[in-house]
VEXPATI-875595 format. One record per residue (C-alpha): y, x, z; residue number from 1; residue in three letters. Coordinates in nm, 2 decimals. Example, Ala and Ser with C-alpha at 12.3 -4.5 7.8 and 13.67 -1.06 7.14 Angstrom:
VEXPATI-875595
((-0.45,1.23,0.78),1,'ALA')
((-0.11,1.37,0.71),2,'SER')
***
This chain:
VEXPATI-875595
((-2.83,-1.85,0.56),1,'UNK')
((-2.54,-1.73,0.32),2,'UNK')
((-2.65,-1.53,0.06),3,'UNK')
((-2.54,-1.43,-0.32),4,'UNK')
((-2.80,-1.63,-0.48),5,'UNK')
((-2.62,-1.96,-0.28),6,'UNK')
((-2.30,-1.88,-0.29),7,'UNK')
((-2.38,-1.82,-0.74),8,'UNK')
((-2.50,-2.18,-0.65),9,'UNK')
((-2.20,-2.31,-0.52),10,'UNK')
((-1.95,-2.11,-0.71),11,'UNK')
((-2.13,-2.12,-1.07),12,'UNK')
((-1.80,-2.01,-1.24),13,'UNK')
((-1.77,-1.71,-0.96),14,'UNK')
((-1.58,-1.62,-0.74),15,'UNK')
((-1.23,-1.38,-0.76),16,'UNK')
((-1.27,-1.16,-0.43),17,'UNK')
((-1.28,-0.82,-0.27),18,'UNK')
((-1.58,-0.71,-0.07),19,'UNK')
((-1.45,-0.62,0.32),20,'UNK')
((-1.56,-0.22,0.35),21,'UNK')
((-1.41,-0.20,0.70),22,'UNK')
((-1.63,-0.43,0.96),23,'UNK')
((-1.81,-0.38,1.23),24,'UNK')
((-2.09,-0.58,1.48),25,'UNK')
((-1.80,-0.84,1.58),26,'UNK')
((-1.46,-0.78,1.37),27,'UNK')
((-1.33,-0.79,0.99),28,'UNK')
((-1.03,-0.61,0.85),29,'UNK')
((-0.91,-0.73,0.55),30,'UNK')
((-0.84,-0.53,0.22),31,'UNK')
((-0.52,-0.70,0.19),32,'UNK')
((-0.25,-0.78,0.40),33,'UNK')
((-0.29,-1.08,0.57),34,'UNK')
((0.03,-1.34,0.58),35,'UNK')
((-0.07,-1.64,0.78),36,'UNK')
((-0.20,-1.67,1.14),37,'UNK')
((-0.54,-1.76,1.05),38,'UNK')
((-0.79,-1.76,0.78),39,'UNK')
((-1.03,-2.00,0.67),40,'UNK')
((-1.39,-1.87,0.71),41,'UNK')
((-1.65,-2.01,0.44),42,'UNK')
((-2.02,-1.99,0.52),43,'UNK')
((-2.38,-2.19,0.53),44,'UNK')
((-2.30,-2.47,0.67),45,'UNK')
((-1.97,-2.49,0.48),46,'UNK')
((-2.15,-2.46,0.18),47,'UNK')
((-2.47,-2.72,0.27),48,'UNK')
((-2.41,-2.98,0.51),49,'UNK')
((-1.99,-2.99,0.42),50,'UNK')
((-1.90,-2.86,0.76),51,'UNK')
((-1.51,-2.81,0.82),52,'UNK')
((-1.43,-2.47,0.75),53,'UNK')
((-1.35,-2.24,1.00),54,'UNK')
((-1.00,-2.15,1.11),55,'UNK')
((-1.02,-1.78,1.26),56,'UNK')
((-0.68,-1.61,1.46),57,'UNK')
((-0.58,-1.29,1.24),58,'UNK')
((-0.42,-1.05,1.43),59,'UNK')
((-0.13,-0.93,1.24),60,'UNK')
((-0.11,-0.54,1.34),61,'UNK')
((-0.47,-0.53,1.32),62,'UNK')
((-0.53,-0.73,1.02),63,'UNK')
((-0.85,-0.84,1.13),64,'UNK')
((-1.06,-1.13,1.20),65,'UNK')
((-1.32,-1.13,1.52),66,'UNK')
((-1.62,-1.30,1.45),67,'UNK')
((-2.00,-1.16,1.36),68,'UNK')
((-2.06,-0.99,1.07),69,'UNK')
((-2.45,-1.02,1.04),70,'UNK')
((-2.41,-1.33,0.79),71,'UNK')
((-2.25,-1.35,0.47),72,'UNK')
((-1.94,-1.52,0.45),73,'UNK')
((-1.57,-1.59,0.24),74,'UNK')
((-1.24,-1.51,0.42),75,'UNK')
((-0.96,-1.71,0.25),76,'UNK')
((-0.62,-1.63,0.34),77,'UNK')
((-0.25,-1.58,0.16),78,'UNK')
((-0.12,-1.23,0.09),79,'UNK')
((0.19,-1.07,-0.08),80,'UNK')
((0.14,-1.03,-0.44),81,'UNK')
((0.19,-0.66,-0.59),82,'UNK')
((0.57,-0.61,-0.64),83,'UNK')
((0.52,-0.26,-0.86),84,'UNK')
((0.25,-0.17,-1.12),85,'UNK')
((0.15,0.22,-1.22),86,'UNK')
((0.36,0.36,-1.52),87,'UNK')
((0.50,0.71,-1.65),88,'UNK')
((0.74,0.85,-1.55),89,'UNK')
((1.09,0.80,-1.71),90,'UNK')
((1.40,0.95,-1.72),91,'UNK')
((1.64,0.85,-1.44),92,'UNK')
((1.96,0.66,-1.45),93,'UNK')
((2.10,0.72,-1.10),94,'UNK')
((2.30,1.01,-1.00),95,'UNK')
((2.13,0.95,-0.63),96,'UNK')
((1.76,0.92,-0.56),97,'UNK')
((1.70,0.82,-0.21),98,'UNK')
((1.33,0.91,-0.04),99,'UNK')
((1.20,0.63,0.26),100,'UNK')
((0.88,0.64,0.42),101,'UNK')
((0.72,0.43,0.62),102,'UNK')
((0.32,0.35,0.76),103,'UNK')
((0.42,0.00,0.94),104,'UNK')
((0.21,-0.29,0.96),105,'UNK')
((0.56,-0.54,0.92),106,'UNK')
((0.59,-0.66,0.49),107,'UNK')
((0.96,-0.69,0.61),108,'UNK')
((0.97,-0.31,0.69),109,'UNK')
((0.75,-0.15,0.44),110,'UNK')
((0.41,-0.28,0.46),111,'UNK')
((0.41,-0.48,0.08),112,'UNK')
((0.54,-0.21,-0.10),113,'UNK')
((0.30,0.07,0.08),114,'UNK')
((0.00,-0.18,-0.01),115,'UNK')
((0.13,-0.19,-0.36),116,'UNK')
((0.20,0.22,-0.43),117,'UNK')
((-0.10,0.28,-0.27),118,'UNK')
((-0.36,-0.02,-0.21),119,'UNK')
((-0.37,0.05,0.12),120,'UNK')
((-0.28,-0.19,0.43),121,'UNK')
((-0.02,-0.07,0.73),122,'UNK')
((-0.13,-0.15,1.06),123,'UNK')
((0.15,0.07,1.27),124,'UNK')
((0.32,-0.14,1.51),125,'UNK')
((0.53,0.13,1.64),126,'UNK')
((0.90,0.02,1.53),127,'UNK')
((1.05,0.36,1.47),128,'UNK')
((0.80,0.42,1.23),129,'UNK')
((0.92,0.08,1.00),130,'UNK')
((1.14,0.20,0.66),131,'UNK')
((1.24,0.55,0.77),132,'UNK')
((1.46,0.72,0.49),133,'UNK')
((1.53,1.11,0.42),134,'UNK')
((1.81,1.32,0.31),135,'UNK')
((1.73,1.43,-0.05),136,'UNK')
((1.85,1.82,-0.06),137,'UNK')
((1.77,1.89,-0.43),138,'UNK')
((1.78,1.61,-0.71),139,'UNK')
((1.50,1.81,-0.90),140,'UNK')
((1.58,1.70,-1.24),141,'UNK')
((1.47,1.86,-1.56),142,'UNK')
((1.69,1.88,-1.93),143,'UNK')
((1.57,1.53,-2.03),144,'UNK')
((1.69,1.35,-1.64),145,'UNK')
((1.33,1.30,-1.51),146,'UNK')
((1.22,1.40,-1.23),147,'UNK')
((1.06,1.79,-1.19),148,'UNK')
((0.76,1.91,-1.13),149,'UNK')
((0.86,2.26,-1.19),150,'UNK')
((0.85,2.52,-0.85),151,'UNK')
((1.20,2.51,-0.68),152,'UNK')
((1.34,2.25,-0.92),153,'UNK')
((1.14,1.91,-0.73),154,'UNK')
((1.30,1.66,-0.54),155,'UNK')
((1.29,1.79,-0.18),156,'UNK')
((1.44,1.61,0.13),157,'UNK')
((1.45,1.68,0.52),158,'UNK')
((1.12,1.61,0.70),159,'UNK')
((0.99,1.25,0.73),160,'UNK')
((1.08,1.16,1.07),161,'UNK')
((0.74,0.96,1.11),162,'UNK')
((0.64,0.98,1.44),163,'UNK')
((0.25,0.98,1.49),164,'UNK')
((0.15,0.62,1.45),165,'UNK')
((0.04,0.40,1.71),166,'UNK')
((-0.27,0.27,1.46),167,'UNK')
((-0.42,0.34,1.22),168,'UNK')
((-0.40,0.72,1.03),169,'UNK')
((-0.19,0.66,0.67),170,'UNK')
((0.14,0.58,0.53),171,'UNK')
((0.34,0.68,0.25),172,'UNK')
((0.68,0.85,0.12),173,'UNK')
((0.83,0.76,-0.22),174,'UNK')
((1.15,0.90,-0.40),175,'UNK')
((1.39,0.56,-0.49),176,'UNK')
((1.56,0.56,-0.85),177,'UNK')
((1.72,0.36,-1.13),178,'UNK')
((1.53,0.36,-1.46),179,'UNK')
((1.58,0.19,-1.79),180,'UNK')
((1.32,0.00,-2.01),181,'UNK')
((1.48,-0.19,-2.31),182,'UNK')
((1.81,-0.22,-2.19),183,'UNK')
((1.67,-0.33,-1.87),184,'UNK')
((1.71,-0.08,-1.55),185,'UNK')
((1.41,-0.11,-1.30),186,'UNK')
((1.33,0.07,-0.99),187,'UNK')
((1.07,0.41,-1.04),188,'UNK')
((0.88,0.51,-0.73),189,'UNK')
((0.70,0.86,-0.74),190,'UNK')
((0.51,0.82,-0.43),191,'UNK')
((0.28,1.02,-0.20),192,'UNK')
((0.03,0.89,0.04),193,'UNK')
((-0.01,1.05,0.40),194,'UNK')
((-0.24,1.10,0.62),195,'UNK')
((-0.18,1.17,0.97),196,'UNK')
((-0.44,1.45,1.12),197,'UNK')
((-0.37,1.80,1.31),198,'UNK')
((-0.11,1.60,1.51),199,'UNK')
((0.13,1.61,1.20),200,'UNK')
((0.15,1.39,0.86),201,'UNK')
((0.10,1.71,0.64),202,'UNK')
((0.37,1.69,0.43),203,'UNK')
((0.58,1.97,0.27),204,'UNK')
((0.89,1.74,0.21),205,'UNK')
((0.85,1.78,-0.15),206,'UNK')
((0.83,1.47,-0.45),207,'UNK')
((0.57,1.54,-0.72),208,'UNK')
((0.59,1.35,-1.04),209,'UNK')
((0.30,1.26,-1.26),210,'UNK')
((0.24,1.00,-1.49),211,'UNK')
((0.09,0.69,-1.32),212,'UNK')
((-0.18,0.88,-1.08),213,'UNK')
((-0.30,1.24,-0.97),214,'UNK')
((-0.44,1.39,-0.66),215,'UNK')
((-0.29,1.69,-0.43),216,'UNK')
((-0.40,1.82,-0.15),217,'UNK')
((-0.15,1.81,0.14),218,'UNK')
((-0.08,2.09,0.45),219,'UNK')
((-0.37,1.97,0.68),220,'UNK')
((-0.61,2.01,0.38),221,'UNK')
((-0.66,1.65,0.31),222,'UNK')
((-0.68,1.49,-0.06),223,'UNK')
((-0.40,1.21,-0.10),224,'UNK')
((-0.28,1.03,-0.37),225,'UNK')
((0.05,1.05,-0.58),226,'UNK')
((0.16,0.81,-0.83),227,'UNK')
((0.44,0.69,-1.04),228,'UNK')
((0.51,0.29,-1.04),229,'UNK')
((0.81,0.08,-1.17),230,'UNK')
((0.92,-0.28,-1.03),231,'UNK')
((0.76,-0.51,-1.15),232,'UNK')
((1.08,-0.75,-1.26),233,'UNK')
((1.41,-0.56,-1.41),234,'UNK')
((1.68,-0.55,-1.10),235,'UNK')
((1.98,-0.56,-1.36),236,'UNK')
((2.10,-0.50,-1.72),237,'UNK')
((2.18,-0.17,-1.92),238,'UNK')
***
């Protein structure tokens, strides 16, 4: 049988992992987004007798592996890199700041950048709920060009047009701008997570801006997260 004390045998130098918090008697959902159609599945008789390693299917809305979960095991499989990393929020460069939302389980359509605002993992397969954009009413900008926190001076924008999701209960919304580091301009997202409950996402169409991360509590009551991240790369020169 697997356990820590023969996996620290085989792995002396350790091992670089996350521990799977969503199982259950016969499934695994990964913590990250899973690229590849299947995943290589390290256990015992892997780790004893040199046994080929497993190759399990991944379901790609899902996320998740099927197999037992009684024994301890390592899932190996690719997944998309972070793309943003928390920061403060700057002063803005654009004269237009666009707001998308999206709670898909498709990287192409949201997925990687939801995952990497707010570590969580899309599994929505419901296509009108892939990168949904709103109309920004009110730039809610203070003296200085960044973004407001002040009542009646925030970024608001027509209602996310999120319809409830077909899996899973979370998504996000972020506000889209220009920002400049060292002559460099990057992209500054000052994002919300949601939380779909009382048949509605809870959200008040509003942006709040913090310096990398905070907690509100949205319509329906529940705690969510906001944040402030750049790009991880520079998009141009200043």
């Amino acid at each position: 049988m697997t356990t820590p004390a023969s996996l620290a045998q085989s792995f002396p130098h350790g091992i670089a992992g996350l521990l799977a918090s969503n199982t259950t008697a016969d499934s695994v959902r990964f913590n990250q987004k899973c690229l590849s159609a299947t995943a290589s599945i390290i256990n015992e008789a892997t780790l004893s007798s040199g046994a080929p390693i497993t190759q399990l299917t991944v379901d790609d809305i899902s996320n998740q592996i099927s197999t037992s979960t009684n024994t301890l095991f390592l899932c190996c499989y690719e997944s998309p890199a972070a793309m943003t990393k928390m920061a403060d929020n700057f002063a803005i460069e654009s004269h237009r700041v666009h707001v998308v939302s999206s709670t898909t389980h498709d990287v192409h359509y949201g997925n990687r950048l939801m995952t990497s605002l707010t570590n969580q993992v899309g599994l929505d397969p419901n296509r009108s709920n892939y990168a949904v954009y709103s109309m920004v009413h009110t730039m809610g900008i203070d003296a200085n060009w960044k973004t407001s926190n002040i009542q009646g001076r925030q970024i608001d924008h027509s209602p996310i047009k999120l319809a409830p999701p077909a899996n899973g209960d979370f998504g996000f919304k972020s506000a889209v701008s220009f920002i400049k580091k060292n002559e460099l301009f990057y992209l500054q997202f000052n994002a919300i997570s949601l939380k779909y409950s009382s048949n509605n996402w809870g959200d008040n169409s509003l942006i709040y801006t913090v310096n990398g991360e905070a907690k509100i509590t949205d319509t329906n009551g529940n705690e969510v997260d906001v944040v402030c991240h750049h790009s991880l790369f520079p998009i141009g020169v200043g």
